[in-house]
N, C-alpha and C positions, 0 to 999 in steps of 0.2 A: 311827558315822561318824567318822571320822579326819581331824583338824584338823592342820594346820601347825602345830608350836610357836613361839611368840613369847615375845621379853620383856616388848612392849609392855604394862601394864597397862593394864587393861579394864573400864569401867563397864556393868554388867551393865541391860539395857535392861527386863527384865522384859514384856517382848512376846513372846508366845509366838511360836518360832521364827526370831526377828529375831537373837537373839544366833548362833544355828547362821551364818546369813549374813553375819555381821560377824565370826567365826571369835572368838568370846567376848564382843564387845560397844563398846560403843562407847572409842577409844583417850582417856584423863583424859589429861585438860587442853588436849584438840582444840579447834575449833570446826568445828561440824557444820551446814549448811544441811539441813533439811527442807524440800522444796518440793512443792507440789502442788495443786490447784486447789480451790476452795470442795467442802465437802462428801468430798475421799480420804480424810479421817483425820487430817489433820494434828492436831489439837487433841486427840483422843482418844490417839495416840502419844505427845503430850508430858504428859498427866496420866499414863499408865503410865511413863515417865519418872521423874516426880516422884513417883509413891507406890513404884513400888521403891527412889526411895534414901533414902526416908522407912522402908523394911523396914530397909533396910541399914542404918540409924540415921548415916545423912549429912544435912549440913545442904542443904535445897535450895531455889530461887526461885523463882516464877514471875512474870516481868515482864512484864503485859495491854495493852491497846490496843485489842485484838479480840471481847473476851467480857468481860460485867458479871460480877460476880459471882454474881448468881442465875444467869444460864447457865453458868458452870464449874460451879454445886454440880447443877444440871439433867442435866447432861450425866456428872458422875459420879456421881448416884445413880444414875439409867437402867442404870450397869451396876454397882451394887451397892458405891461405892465410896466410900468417905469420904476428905475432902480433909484432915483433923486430920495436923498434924505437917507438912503442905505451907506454907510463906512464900508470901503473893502480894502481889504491888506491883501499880503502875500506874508508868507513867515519868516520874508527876510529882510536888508534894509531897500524901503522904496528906491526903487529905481526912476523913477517915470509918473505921470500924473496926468490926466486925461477928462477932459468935461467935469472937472470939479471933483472927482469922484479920486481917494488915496490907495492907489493898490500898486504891490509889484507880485508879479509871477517868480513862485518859490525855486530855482534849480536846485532839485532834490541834492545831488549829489555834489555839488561845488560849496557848501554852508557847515559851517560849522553845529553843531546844535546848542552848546552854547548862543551862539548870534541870533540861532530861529527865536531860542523862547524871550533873549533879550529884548528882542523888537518885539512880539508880543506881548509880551508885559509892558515894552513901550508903550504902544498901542491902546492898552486896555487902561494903563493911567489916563491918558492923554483926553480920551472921549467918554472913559467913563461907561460903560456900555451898560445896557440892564440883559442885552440879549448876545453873545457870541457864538457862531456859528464857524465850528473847524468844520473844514473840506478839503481833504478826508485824511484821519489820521494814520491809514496807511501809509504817508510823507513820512509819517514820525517814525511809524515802524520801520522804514525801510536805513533810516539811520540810525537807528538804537541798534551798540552792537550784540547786545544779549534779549533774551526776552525779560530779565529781572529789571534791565534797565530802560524799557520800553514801559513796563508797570510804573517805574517812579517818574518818567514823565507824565504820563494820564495821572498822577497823584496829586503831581505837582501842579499843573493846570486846576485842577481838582483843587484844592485847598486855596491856590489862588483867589479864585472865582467865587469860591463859596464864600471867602473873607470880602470880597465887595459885593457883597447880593447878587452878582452876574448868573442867569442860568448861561448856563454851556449846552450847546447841544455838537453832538461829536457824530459825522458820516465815516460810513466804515463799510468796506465789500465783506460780505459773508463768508466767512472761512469757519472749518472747525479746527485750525490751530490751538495750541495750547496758549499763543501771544494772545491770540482772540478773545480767548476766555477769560485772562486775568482780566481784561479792560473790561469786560462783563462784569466782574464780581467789582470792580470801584464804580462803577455804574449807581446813582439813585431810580434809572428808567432806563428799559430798553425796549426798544419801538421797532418791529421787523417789517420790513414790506419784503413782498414777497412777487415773482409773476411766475406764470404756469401756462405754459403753451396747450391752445385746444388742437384738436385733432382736426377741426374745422370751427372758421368765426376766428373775432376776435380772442387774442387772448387776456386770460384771466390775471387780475394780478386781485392781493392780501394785503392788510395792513393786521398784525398783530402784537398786543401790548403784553409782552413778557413778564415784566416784571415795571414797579412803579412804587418806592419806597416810601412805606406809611404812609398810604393814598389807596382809597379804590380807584376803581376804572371796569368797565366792560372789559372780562377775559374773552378768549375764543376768536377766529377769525373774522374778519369783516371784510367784505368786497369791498373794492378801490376802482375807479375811474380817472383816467388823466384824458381832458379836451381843452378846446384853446378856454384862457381862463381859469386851468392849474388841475389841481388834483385834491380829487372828492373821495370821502370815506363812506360808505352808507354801513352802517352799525346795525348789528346782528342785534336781531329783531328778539325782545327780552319782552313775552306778552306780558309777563307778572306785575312788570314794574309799572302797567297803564295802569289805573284807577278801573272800576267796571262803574257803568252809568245805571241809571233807572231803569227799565224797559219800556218800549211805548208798544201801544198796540198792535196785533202781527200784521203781518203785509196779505193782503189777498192778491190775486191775479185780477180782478174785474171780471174774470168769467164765472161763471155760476156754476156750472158743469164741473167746471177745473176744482173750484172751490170746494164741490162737494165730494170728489174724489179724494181733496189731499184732505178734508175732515176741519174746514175753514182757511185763514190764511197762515202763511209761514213765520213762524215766530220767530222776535227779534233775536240777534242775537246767535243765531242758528247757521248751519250751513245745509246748503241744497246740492246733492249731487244727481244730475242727470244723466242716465248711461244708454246707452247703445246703439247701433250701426252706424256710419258714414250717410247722411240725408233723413235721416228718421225723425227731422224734428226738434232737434236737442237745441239749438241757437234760438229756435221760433218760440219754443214754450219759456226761457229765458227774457228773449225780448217783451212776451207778451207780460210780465211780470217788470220787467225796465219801464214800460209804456203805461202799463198802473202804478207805477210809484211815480214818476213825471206827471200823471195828471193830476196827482196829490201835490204836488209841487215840491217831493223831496229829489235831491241832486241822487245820480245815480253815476258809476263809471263801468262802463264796459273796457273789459282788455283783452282784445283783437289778437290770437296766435296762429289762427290759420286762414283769414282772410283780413281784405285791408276795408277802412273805412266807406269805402263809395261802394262795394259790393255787396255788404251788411246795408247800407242802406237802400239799394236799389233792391235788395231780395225783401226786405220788412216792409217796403215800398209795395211791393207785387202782390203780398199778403194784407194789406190796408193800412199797418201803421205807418203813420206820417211821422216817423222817427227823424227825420227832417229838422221839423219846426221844432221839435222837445232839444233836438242838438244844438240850433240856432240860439234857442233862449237859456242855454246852460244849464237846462237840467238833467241833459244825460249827456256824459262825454266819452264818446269810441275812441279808444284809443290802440292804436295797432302797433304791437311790441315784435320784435325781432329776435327769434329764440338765439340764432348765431351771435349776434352782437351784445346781448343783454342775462347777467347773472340772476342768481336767485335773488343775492342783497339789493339789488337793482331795483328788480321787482315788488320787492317788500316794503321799501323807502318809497317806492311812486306809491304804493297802496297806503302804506301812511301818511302822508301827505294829503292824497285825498281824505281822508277820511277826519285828522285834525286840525287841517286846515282852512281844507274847503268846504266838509260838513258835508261828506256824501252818507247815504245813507243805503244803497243796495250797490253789492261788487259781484259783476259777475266775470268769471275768466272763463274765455272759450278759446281755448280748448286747455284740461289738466296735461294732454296730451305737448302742447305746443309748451306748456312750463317747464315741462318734464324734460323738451329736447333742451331748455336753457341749464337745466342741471343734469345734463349727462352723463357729465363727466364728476359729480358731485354724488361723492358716497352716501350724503345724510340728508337725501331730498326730502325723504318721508318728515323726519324733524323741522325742517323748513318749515313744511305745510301747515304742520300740523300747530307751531308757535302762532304762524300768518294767522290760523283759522280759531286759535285761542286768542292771539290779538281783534282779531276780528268780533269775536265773541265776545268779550269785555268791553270791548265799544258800544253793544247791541248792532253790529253793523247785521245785515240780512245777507247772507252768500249763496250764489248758485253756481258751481261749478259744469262745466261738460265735460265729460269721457266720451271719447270717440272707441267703440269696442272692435276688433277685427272680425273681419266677418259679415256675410248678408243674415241667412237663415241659420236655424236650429240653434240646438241648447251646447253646441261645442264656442259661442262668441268668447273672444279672449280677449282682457284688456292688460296695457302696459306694464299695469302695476293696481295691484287690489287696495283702493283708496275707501269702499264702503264701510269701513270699521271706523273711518273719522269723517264719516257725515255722518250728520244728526237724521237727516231726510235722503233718502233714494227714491229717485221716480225712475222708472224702468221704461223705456219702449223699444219696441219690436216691431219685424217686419212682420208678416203671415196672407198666405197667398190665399184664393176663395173665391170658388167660380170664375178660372182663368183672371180673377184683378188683384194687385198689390194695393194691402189693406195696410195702416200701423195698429197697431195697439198701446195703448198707455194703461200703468199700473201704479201705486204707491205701496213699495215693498218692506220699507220702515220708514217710520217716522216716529221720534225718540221721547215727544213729548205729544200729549195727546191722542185723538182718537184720529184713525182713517181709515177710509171706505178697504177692503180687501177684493174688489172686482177687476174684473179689467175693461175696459172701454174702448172705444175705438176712435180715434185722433184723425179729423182729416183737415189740410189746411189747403184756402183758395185765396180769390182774389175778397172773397168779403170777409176775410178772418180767420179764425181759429174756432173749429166745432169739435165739442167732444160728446158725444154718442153715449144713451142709456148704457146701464154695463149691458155687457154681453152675455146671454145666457143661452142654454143649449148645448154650448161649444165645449169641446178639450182641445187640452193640448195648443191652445192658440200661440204660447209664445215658443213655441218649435218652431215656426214656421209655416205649418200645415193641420190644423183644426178639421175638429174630428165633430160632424153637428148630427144631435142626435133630434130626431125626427118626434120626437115626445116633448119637447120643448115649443112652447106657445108663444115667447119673445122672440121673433128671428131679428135679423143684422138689418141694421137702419143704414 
């Protein structure tokens, strides 16, 4: 991904992904507002803070109010983290000294504010810090007795700090006060996290960069994660800013039949949308396309939203591919996502991943349907897709999508959401009844570059593969459900 060059020097945050969003990390010798409500993370971002510039072998602070000490040491073993080499204060004079480590707990209201910022500036003589971290200057606010005089402390920290190269970075609960605001406008960066209760599943939490003074950065939300081992940004997925590669030649399926239907193979670069009913096929002509790019020896990743890994392989199993062995030897990997627990930005960072990492080369996601329940609740799902499948595209990456449509028969099938205006490629199948037996049919209804057959065929799959049938001639009406064969017709159904 391809960043802006700056001169700005850059404090590396050590948050996974955060730095991609701050285009290197946070600008030395800023002041940074972190804001966000009890429970987004606020306190967990600012010990990864503090222990990467404790890597970096900087000196750093943390100045409390909000967490005792046994809850900072609580809160980073939980993710496996030791606080050695981190400075912690309180904003008043120490009381107390514990495992090496300098801190007293602030009582808000027994301190003068003179004393708080005394000791503070004690403090930041003393160690010299490159990194300080207040938590949370709601302490301050709740002693300053005006809001004018609440501004000239944040000034005064402010000016401090900036005179000894110190970034500050300042936690703060979310209010739309007017006290709020002015610490906004003395702000050089304000960083929001945010969380958002689903209706079902985990819920969702934001990390978004407001403002970032004479600096880019990634605008716009970005999904957030917190597991043991801290908390992760995955950065909204910006296709423009990949490079596009060369294109290699297109992918065929290895069937012949297939191949002559879609008018050769699927070009790089592309995406495949396969639409309709519940069993008609749409996972199998996918696979059979995964199971030709594996025997080319390119990596492929499958992503599993309505079934898990061992029943995709025992169903590809029953059909003949030994999707199996191609798993074993890492050239295609099932991967089975959970729409409840898993975002869209979630999704989009494992899909990058593979692809500039690992060097995959075919993505297929089955089902659009099971992506669809992970952005439910997500107004601008279609925008998602649509960056994923322009990132995708500038990769040359090969995409085949499934849609699951509602519905068995006829021309009433309804799908969740009309996605065929951003594929390149639709192959259509249907059910259609014939002589008391359930038939499928297969069609290629656009395809955006080159030429394709406009017949329809007929798709049947066993235990020795994947057969697809001369087209069909004769017939109306086949993809109703119910075909109309007209008796002057010399090609009947194979």
């Amino acid at each position: 991904m391809s960043v802006p060059i700056e001169k700005t020097p850059r404090f590396a945050t050590g948050v996974p992904g955060l730095d991609s969003v701050l285009h290197g990390g946070l600008p030395r010798g800023s002041l940074i507002l972190l804001e966000g409500p009890p429970g987004s993370g606020k306190t967990t971002v600012a010990l990864q803070l503090l222990i990467q510039a404790v890597r970096a072998g900087e000196s750093c602070l943390l100045a409390t109010s909000a967490e005792s000490p046994h809850q900072l040491r609580s809160i980073a073993a939980s993710h496996g983290w030791s606080l050695d080499g981190v400075n912690i204060t309180g904003l008043a004079e120490p009381s107390s000294a514990e495992e090496g480590l300098d801190y007293t707990i602030f009582p808000e209201a027994e301190v003068e504010i003179g004393e708080t910022f005394d000791h503070l500036f004690f403090e930041v003589e003393r160690l010299k810090p490159k990194l300080l971290v207040l938590d949370t200057i709601s302490s301050l606010r709740v002693l300053a007795p005006t809001a004018a005089f609440h501004r000239r402390q944040l000034k005064r920290i402010r000016d401090f700090m900036a005179a000894r190269d110190c970034t500050t970075v300042m936690l703060d609960e979310v209010s739309m006060t007017e006290k709020d605001l002015r610490s906004k406008t003395l702000s050089d960066g304000i960083i929001e996290l945010r969380q958002k209760q689903s209706s079902y599943g985990a819920d969702r939490r934001a990390l978004r960069v407001s403002k970032l003074r004479g600096c880019s950065y990634v605008s716009g939300s970005n999904d957030v994660t917190i597991a043991a081992g801290g908390l992760t940004v995955h950065p909204r997925l910006v296709a423009h800013s990949f490079s596009a590669v060369v294109a290699s030649p297109a992918l065929d399926s290895g069937n012949s039949e297939i191949d002559a239907l879609v008018g050769g193979g699927l070009p790089r670069g592309s995406n495949t949308l396969i639409m309709g009913p519940a069993g008609v096929g749409k996972s199998t002509l996918s696979a059979v396309y995964a199971m030709a790019a594996a025997k080319r020896g390119e990596k492929c990743a499958v992503l599993l939203f309505d079934e898990n890994e061992d029943s995709y392989i025992a169903r590809s199993e029953g059909l003949g591919f030994d999707i199996r062995a191609e798993v074993e030897a890492g050239r295609i990997e099932l991967r089975h996502l959970d729409p409840a627990e898993l975002s869209v930005g979630e999704i989009a960072d494992l899909v990058m991943d593979r692809v500039e990492k690992q060097g995959v080369k075919l993505v297929v996601i089955d089902t659009l349907n099971g992506y669809l329940q992970s952005a439910m609740e997500e107004p601008s799902v279609i925008l998602h897709i649509r960056e994923l499948l322009s990132f995708l595209s500038r990769r040359q990456i090969v995409t085949i999508m499934t849609l699951t449509q509602h519905g068995i028969f006829g021309t009433e099938l309804s799908s969740p959401m009309d996605f065929s205006f951003l594929a390149d490629n639709v192959f259509l199948l249907r059910f259609f009844e014939l002589d008391g037996a359930l038939h499928k049919a297969f069609s290629i209804v656009k395809k955006r570059s080159g030429q394709h057959e406009h017949t329809i065929r007929k798709l049947t799959m066993s235990a020795g593969g994947v057969d697809v049938s001369e087209p069909l001639t004769g017939f109306t009406s086949v993809l109703t459900g119910t075909p109309v064969y007209h008796p002057e017709s010399i090609v009947p159904i194979q």
